[in-house]
N, C-alpha and C positions, 0 to 999 in steps of 0.2 A: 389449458391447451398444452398437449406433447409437443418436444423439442425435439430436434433432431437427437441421437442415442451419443454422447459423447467417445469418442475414440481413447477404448482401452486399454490395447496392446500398442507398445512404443515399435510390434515388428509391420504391423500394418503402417501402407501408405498412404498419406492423404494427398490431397489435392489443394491445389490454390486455386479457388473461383476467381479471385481479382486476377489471376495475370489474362494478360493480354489484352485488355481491358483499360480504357482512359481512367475510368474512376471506379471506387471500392460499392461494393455492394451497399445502397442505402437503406432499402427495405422488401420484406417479403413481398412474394407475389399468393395475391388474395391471403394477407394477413390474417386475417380471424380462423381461417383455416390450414394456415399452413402445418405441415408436421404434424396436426393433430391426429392421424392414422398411424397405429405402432405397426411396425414390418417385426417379424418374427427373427427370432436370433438365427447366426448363421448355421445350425444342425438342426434345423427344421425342415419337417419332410417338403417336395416339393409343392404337393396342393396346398396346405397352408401357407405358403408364399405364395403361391400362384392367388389364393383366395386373397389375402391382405391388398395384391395388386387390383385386383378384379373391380371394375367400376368405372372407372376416368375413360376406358374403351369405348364402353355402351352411352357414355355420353359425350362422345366424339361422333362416334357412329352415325345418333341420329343426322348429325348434320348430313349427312349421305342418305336420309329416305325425308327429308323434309317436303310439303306441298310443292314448293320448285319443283324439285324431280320429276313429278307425275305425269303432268302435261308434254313432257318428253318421251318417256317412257309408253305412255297411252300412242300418243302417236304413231311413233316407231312400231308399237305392236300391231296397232290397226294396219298399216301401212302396209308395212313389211315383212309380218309374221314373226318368225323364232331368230331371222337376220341378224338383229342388231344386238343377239346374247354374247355376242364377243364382245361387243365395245363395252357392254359394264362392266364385263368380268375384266376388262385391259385396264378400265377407268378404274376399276376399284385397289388394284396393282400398285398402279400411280399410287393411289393414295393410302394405301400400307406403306407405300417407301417412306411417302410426304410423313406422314403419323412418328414413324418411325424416327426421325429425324428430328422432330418435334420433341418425343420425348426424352432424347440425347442430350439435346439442346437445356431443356429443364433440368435434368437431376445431374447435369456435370455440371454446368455454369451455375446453376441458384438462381440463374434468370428465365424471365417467359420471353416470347420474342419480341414484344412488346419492349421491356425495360432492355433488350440485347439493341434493339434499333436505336434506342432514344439514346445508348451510352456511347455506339459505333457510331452514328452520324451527328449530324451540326441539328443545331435547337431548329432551323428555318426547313432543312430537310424533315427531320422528324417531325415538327408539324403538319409537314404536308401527307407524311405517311398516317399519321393519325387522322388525320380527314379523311384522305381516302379509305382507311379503314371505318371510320365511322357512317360514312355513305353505304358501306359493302353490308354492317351489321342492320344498319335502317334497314337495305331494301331486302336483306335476309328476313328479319321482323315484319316487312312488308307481307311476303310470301306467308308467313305465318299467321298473321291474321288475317289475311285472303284467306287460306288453307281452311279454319279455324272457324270463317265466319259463314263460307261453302258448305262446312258439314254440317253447322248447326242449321242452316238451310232446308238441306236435305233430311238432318232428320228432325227436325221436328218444324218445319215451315215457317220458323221466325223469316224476317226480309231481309235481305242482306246487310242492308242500312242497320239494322238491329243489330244483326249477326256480329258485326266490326265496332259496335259500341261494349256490347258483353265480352268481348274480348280483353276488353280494358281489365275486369276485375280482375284476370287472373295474376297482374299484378299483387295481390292481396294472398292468394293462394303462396306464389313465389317467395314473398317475403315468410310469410308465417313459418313455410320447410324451412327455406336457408337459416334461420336462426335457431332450427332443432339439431344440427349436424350435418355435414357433409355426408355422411354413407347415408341418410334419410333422402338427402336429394339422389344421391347414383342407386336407392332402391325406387324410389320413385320413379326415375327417369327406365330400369331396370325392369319393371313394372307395364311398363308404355309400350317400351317396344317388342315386349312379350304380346302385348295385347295384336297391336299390330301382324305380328308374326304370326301367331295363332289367324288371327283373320285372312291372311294372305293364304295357308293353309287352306281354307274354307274353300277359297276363292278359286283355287288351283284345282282341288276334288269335282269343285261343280262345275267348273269349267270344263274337266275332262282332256288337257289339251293333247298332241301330238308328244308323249315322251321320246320318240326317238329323233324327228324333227328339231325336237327341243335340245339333245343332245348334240346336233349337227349345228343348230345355231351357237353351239360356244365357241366354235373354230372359225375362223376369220376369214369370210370370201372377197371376191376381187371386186365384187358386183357392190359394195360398200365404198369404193374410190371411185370405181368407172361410172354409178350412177350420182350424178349431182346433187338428186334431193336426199337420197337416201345417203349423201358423205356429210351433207348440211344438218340431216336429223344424229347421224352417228357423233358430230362436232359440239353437238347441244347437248347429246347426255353425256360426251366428255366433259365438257364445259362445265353443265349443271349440277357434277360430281363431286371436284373438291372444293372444295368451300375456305377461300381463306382465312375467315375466323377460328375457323376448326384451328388450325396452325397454333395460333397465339392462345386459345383456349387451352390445348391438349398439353401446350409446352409451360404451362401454370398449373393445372389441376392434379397431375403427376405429383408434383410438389407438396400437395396432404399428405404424402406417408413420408414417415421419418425415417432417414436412410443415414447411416452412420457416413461421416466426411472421409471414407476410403474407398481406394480404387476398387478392392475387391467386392464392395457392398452396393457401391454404384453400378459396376458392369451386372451384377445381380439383379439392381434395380429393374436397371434400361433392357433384361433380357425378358423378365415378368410381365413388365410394361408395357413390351413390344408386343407380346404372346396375347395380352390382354387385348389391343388394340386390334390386332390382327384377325383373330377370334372375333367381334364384334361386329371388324366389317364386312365380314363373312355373314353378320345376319343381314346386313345393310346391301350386300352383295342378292342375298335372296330374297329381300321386301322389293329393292327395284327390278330384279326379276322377272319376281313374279306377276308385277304390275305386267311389266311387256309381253309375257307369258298368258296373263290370261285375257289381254289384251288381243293379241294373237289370234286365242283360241276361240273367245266370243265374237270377234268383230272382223280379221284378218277372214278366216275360216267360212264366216257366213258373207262374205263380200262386202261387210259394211266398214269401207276403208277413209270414210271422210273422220272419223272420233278423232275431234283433235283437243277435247279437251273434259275436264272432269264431266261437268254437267252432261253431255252429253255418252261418257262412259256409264254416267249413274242411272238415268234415262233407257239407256239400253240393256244392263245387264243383269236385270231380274225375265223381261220378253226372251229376251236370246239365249239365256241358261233354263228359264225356267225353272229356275229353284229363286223362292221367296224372298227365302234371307240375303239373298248376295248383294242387293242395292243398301239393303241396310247394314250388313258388316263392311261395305267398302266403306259406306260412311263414317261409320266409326272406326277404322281405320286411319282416315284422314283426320278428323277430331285428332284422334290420339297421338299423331303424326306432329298435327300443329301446336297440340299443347306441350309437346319435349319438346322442341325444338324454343320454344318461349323458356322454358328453364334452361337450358346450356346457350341460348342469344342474351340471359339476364347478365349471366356472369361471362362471356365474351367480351359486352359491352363494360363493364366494372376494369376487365382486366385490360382493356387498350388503353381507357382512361386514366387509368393508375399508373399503368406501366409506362406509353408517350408525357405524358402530364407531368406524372407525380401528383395528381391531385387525386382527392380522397373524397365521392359524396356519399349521402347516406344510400344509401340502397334502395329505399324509396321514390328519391326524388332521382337518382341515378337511371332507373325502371321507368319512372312518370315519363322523363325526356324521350329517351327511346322508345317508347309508344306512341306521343304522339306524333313525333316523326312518322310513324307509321302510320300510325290510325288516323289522320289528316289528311292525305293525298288519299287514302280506301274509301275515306267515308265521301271525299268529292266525287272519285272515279265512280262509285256503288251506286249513289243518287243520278248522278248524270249521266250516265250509261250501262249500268244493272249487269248481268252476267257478261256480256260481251266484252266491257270494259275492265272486271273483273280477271279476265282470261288475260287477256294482253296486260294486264299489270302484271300477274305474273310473271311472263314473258320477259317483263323489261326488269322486273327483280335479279331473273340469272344473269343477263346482259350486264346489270352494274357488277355482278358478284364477279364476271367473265374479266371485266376492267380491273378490277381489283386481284387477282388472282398473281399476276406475276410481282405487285410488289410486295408480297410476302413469300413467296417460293423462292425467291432470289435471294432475300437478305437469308433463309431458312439455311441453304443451301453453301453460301456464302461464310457463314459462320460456323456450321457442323466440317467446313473443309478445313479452317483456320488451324492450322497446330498451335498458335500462341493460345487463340483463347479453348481450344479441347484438348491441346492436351495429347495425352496417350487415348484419346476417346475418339482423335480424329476418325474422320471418316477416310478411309485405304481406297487408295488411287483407283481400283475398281468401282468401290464404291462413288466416290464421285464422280468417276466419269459417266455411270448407267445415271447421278443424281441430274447431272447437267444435260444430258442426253433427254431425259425422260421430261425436266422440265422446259428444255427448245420444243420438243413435242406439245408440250399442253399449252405453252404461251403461244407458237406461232399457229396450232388452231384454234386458241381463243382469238387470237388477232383476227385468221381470218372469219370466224363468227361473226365477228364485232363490224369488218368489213362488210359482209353479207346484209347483217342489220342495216345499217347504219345507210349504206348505198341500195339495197332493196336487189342486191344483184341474184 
């Protein structure tokens, strides 16, 4: 395994990752991997650095078009038409800042946010932030094997009950990659959301929608505040957009390429990283899209505005497009949807554990846990209430993700401001104020989501 590149010239400066910090760094974040990606010397043309970075983006990303999403995005399209293309495109914003911050956080410090919590706060606080971190990845996982055991449903008739057992194996698959390399999983995962993209592609042609409608949905009307349902649907695909794992994943996986311990190689790093990440959710921006787009255009269009959920998008959008293929590429869309989203929730769940903890399991039994967390309550719900029951688990997967969302944007946010512990990397008084500003927005309307739920108001 590659080591960080040791520092050659005595005119370069380095950095101290211990200051500002209670205690010295103990150990890498996702060890077997760290540093093992070489970064190109400093007179290498830009795509070659750009390419070395390329990867940790696309699998951030997915957490932004995972099976959560859809049920929002369907909605909203049936509902409301092209309306609600501001609020992804505002949501997805947010979370290029978030990302961005994330990976500052990893290649200045040498911590994820995970090991940044566990060293800033007391053992009794960061236990509780590992809990609720661990609830947020379950009901992430949750969504995923719903997502996962939907498609296999759909395409090929197995029962749902089945669908959410065969999900188990890909366990099996998970392990076998992670032990061939890290750029084997970011081509895999690489791979996915190609596939994805390409079908939403499909989706969007047979659909046929309004392109110029569609253009006016990206600009932000009033009729999104003044109407209640349609502020409660905009609150959920805000809500069901950034993903707090993302956070503590993207501020560890960064961490595979070997970036020499100076300022000039780091800010290099973190500008690559950025570009990479940015890039990414730009396709994550156009997968949920396009869901609400062709949502929109099949269902809004033809006045059929109750689709509030997959099954019933699937149902409908071979009759109403009239093209063959489009109930079977959305399916496979979502298949491939759920299956990334189970490779970057494998190693989320390793990285909170390692990093709150300090504790280290195999990766097997590490995977086994966090499934059946999942697949426990799916396979109850599946048996005892079948699609319907199915639907609203979703539903209450974004609601925990929504709960959990601010104690990670806070410590994130918290520590990219600190000058002790960034440094010359600080984040500039502009910058954290649009950071604090942007994250009052997404907490006080996950709050009131949460309120909404919660009281049925």
């Amino acid at each position: 395994m590659s080591q960080p590149i040791p520092v050659s010239s005595s005119t370069t400066t380095s950095f101290d990752q211990n200051a500002g910090w209670r205690y010295p760094r103990r150990a890498n974040s996702l060890s077997e991997v760290y540093a093992s990606i070489m970064v190109p010397p400093e007179g290498a043309t830009f795509w070659r650095k750009l390419w070395a970075f390329t990867g940790p983006g696309l699998m951030v990303a997915v957490g932004y078009m995972d099976p959560g999403n859809w049920a929002t995005d369907l909605e909203g399209g049936a509902k409301y038409g092209y309306m609600l293309l501001s609020v992804i495109l505002i949501s997805n914003f947010f979370a290029m800042l978030l990302q961005h911050l994330a990976v500052k956080l990893g290649i200045v410090t040498g911590r994820d946010l995970a090991q940044a919590c566990r060293d800033h706060y007391s053992k009794p606080v960061s236990f509780v932030l590992w809990l609720l971190c661990e609830i947020a990845i379950a009901a992430c996982d949750l969504a995923e094997v719903i997502g996962s055991a939907i498609a296999i449903n759909l395409l090929f008739g197995i029962p749902l009950t089945w669908g959410v057992v065969l999900t188990i194996l890909d366990v099996l698959v998970v392990l076998y990659f992670q032990s061939k390399g890290f750029r084997i999983i970011e081509s895999i995962v690489a791979g996915l959301v190609f596939v994805i993209f390409g079908c939403f592609i499909y989706e969007i042609i047979a659909s046929n929608p309004d392109y110029f409608a569609m253009a006016q949905g990206l600009i932000p009307k009033p009729e999104i505040v003044t109407d209640p349902s349609a502020l409660y649907l905009a609150i959920g695909i805000l809500g069901a957009t950034v993903m707090p794992h993302n956070l503590y994943l993207h501020s560890s996986i960064v961490q595979t390429r070997a970036v020499e311990p100076t300022e000039p190689a780091r800010r290099s790093a973190i500008k690559f990283a950025t570009i990479d990440s940015t890039a990414a959710l730009f396709l994550a921006f156009f997968v949920n899209g396009a869901i609400l787009v062709v949502s929109a255009a099949a269902f809004h269009s033809n006045n059929l505005r109750e689709v509030a959920d997959i099954y019933d998008a699937h149902k409908l959008l071979t009759p109403v497009l009239g093209a063959g293929a489009a109930s079977v590429v959305f399916a496979i869309a979502l298949l491939a949807s759920g299956q990334n989203s189970t490779l970057t929730g494998t190693l989320a769940g390793q990285i909170v554990m390692e990093g709150f903890l300090d504790i280290k399991l195999r990766p097997w039994m590490r995977r086994l846990i966090t499934r059946a967390i999942a697949v426990v309550p799916a396979l109850i719900v599946t048996i005892l209430y079948g699609e319907k029951g199915t639907s609203d688990l979703l539903v209450l997967s974004q609601v925990i993700l929504s709960m959990q969302l601010s104690f990670a944007v806070i410590p994130l946010v918290l520590f990219t401001g600190n000058k002790l512990k960034m440094g010359v990397f600080v984040n500039k008084p502009w910058l954290q104020a649009v950071c604090w500003t942007v994250s009052a927005i997404i907490l006080s309307l996950n709050g009131y989501l949460l309120f909404q739920f919660f009281t049925g108001a």
